[in-house]
C-alpha positions in Angstrom: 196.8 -11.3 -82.2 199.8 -11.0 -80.5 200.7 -7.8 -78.5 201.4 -8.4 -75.5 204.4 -10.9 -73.5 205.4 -11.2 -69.9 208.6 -13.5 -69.1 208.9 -14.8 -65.7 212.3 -15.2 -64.6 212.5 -18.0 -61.8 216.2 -18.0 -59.4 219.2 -19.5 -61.7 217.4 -18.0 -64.8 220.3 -18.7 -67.7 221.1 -15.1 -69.1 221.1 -16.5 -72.9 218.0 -17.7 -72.6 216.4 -14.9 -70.8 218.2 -12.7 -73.1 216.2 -14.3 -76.1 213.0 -13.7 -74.8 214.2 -9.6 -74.7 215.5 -9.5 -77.6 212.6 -11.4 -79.8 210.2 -9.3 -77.8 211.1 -6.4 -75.9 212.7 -4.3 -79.3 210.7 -1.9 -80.9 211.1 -2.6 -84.8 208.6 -0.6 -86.2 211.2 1.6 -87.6 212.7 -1.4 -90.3 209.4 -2.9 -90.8 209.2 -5.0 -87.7 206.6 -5.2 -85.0 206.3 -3.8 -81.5 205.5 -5.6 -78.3 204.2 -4.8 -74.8 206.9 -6.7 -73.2 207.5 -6.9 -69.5 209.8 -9.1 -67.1 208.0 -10.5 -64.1 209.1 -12.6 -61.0 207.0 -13.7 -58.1 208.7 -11.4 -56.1 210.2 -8.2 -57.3 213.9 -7.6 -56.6 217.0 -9.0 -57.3 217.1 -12.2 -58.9 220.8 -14.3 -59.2 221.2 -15.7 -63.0 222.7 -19.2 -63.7 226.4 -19.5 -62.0 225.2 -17.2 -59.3 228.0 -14.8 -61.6 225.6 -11.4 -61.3 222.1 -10.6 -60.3 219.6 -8.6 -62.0 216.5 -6.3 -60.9 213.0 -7.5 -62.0 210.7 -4.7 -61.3 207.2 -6.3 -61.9 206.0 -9.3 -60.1 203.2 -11.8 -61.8 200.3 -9.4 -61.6 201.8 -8.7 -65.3 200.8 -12.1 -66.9 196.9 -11.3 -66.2 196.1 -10.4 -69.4 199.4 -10.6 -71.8 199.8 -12.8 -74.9 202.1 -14.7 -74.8 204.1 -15.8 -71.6 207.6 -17.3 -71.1 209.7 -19.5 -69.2 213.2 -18.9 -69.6 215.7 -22.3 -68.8 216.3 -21.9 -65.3 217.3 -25.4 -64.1 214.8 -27.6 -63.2 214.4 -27.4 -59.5 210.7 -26.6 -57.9 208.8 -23.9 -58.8 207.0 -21.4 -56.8 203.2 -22.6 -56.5 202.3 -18.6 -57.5 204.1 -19.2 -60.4 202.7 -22.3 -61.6 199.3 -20.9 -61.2 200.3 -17.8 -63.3 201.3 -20.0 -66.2 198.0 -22.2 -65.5 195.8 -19.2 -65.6 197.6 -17.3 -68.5 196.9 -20.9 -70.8 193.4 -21.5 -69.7 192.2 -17.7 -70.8 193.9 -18.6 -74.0 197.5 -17.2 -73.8 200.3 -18.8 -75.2 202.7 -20.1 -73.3 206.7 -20.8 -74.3 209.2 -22.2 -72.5 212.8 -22.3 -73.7 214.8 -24.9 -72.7 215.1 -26.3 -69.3 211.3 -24.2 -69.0 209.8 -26.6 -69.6 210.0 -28.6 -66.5 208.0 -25.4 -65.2 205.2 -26.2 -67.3 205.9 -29.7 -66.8 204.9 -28.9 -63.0 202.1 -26.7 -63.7 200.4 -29.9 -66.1 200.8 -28.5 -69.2 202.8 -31.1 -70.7 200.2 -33.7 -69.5 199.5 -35.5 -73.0 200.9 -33.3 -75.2 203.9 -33.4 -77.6 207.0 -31.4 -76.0 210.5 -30.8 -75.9 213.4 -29.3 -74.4 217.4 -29.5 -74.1 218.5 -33.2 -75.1 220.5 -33.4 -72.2 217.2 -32.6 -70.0 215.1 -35.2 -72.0 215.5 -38.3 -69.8 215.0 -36.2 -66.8 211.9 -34.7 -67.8 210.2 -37.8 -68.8 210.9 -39.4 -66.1 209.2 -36.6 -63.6 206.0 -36.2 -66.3 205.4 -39.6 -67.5 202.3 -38.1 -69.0 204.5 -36.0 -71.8 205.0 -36.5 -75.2 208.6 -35.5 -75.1 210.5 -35.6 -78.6 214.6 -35.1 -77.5 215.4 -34.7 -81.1 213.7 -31.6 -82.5 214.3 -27.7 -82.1 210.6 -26.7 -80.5 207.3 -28.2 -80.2 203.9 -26.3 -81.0 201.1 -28.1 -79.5 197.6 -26.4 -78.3 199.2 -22.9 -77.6 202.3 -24.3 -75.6 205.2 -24.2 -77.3 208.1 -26.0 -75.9 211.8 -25.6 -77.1 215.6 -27.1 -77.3 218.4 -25.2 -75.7 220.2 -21.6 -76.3 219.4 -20.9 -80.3 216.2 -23.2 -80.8 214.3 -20.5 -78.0 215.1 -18.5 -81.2 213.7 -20.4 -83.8 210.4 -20.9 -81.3 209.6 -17.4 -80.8 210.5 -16.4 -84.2 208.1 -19.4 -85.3 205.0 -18.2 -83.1 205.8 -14.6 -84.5 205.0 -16.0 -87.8 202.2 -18.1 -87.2 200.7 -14.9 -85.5 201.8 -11.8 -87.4 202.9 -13.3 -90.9 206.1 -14.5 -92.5 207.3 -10.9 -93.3 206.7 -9.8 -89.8 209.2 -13.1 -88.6 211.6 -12.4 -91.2 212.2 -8.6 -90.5 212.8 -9.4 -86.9 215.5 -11.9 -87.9 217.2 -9.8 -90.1 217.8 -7.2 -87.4 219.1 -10.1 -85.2 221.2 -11.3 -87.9 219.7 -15.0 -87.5 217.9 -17.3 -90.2 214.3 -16.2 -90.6 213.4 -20.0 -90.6 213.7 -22.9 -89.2 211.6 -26.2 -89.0 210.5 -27.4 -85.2 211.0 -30.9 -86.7 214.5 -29.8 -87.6 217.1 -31.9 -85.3 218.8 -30.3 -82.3 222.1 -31.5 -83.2 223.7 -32.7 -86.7 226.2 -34.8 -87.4 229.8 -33.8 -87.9 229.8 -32.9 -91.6 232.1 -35.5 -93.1 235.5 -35.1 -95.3 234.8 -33.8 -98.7 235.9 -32.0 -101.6 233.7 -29.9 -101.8 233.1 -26.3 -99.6 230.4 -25.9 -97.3 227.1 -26.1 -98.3 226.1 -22.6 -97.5 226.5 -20.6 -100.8 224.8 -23.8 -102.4 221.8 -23.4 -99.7 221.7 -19.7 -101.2 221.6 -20.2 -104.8 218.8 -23.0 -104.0 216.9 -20.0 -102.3 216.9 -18.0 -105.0 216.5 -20.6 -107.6 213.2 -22.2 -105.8 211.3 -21.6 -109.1 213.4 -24.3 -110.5 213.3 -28.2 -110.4 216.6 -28.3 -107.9 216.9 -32.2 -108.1 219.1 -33.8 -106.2 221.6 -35.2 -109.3 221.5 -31.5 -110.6 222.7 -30.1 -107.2 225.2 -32.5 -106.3 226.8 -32.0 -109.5 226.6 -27.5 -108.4 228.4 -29.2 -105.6 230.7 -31.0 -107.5 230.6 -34.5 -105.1 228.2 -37.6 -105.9 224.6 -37.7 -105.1 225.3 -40.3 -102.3 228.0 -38.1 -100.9 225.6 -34.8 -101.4 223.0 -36.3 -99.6 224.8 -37.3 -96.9 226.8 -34.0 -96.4 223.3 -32.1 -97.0 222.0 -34.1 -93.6 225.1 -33.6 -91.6 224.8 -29.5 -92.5 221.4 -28.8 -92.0 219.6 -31.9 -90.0 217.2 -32.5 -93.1 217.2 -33.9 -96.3 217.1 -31.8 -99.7 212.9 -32.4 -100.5 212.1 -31.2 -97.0 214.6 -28.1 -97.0 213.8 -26.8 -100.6 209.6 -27.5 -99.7 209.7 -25.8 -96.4 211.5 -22.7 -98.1 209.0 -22.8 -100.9 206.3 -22.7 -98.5 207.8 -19.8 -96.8 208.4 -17.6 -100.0 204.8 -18.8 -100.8 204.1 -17.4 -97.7 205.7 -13.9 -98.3 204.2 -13.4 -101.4 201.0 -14.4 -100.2 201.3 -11.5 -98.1 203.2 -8.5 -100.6 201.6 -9.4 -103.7 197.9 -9.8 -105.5 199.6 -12.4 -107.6 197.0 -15.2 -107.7 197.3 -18.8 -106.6 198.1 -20.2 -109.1 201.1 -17.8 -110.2 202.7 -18.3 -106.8 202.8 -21.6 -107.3 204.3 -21.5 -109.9 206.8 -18.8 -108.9 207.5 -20.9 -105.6 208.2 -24.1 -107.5 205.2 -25.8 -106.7 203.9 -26.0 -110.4 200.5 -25.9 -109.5 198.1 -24.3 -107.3 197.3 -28.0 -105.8 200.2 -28.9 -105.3 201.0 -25.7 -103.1 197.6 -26.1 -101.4 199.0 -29.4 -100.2 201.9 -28.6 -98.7 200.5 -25.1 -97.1 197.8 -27.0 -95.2 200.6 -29.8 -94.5 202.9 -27.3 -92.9 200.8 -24.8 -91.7 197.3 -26.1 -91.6 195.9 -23.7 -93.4 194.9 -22.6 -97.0 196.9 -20.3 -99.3 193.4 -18.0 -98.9 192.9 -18.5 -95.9 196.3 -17.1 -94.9 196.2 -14.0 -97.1 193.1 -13.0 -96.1 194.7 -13.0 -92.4 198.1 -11.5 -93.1 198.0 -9.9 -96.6 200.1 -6.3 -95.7 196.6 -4.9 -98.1 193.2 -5.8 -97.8 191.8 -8.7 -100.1 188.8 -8.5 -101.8 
């Protein structure tokens, strides 16, 4: 279970990034539904530490004594200069007891350096890609997606993915509705897929107005067939041009985006409701209850059962 986080901040820590890691997990949410975490910031020395730009400094109070026996730990971008031997061994230690350990952004050549990445699937900024496989030739680094979950390290892209990667290990360890009430107090989608691409394409010219009242209605139609002829026409363009403009505005195609949403409202109902399997299916737009059992344990590698009798809000008999 996840209750505890420590982020170390390294010298020329980047402020957004850092900044994600205290607002995921250093916010008390209890009062809208959310959870609470034991969160702490942690340097190898105490005292003031200068941010990217060298434009301010800020006071770290706790020193890495505080990743002993915490959850979770992160590494916030910070460049990708050496790191601190103490430091390394920190994150080494944290990972070996059976912590997680996330690194957003340019973090990861910290984890790189500590041997983390050594045969394991990866990621981080594109821009940093070539540069990080090139110091550990041992990684599995894919340039093109938002984060990486591999064997409790979790590697992510730049600025907003660090997002999408906490909120992604909040779900995976508290539930769906616990991850989806922290986003709505941040104001940020609850969702979005790892495999997801860092960067779309310029959405080409069209007719037609962004995609994002369409991406709505499909939400709360997901009980429906929502073929692709059917929605391009709601979109008034041609199925050629829908396809294409879908891609270009949300880095996916239209069967992947409508089964990863069903699988999360499978997921939140898994959780809220007694319905049975079969119902849900149904209800997510699965049709049946094997059809929805294969794509849960394709997404999530688990069962429909197995996941409610881990996060249903009421105990399952």
């Amino acid at each position: 279970m996840l209750r505890s986080v420590a982020a170390i901040v390294l010298p020329n820590v980047a402020p957004f990034e850092l900044g994600v890691a205290c607002e995921v997990f250093g916010i008390d949410r209890a009062d809208t539904g959310g959870p609470s975490f034991d969160f702490v910031v942690c340097a190898e020395q105490p005292g003031l530490v200068t941010t990217k730009g060298g434009l301010y400094s800020i006071t770290v109070e706790h020193g890495l004594e505080s990743t002993a026996d915490v959850d979770l730990v992160i590494v916030p971008a910070y460049g990708s200069g050496a790191v601190p031997a103490a430091v390394l061994d920190a994150v080494r230690a944290a990972h070996a007891r059976g912590a997680w350990v996330l690194s957003i952004c340019s973090g990861a050549f910290a984890l790189g350096e500590a041997g983390l990445l050594d045969g394991r699937r990866c990621t981080t900024h594109w821009m940093h890609s070539d540069e990080l496989r090139r110091r550990f030739p041992a990684a599995q680094i894919d340039p093109a997606v938002l984060y990486v979950d591999d064997d409790r390290v979790i590697t992510s892209a730049g600025t907003a993915a660090g997002i999408d990667a906490c909120l992604h290990l909040i779900r995976r360890e508290l539930g769906a509705s616990m991850a989806a009430a922290v986003a709505r107090r941040m104001v940020v989608p609850p969702h979005r897929d790892g495999g997801q691409a860092q960067f779309v394409d310029t959405p080409l010219p069209c007719d037609a107005d962004t995609l994002a009242p369409l991406l709505a209605w499909m939400v709360e139609n997901l009980e429906t067939e929502l073929s692709v002829p059917d929605l391009a026409a709601r979109a008034f363009v041609s199925e050629r041009t829908f396809a294409r403009r879908f891609r270009a505005e949300t880095g996916t195609t239209p069967a992947a985006w409508v089964t990863r949403q069903r699988v999360v409202r499978a997921q939140e109902m898994l959780e809220r409701s007694d319905a049975s399997i079969e119902e849900i299916a149904r209800l997510c737009g699965f049709g049946t209850a094997a059809v929805l059992r294969h794509h849960f344990a394709r997404t999530l590698g688990t069962s429909p059962q197995a996941y409610r009798r881990t996060f249903a809000l009421s105990p399952v008999g």
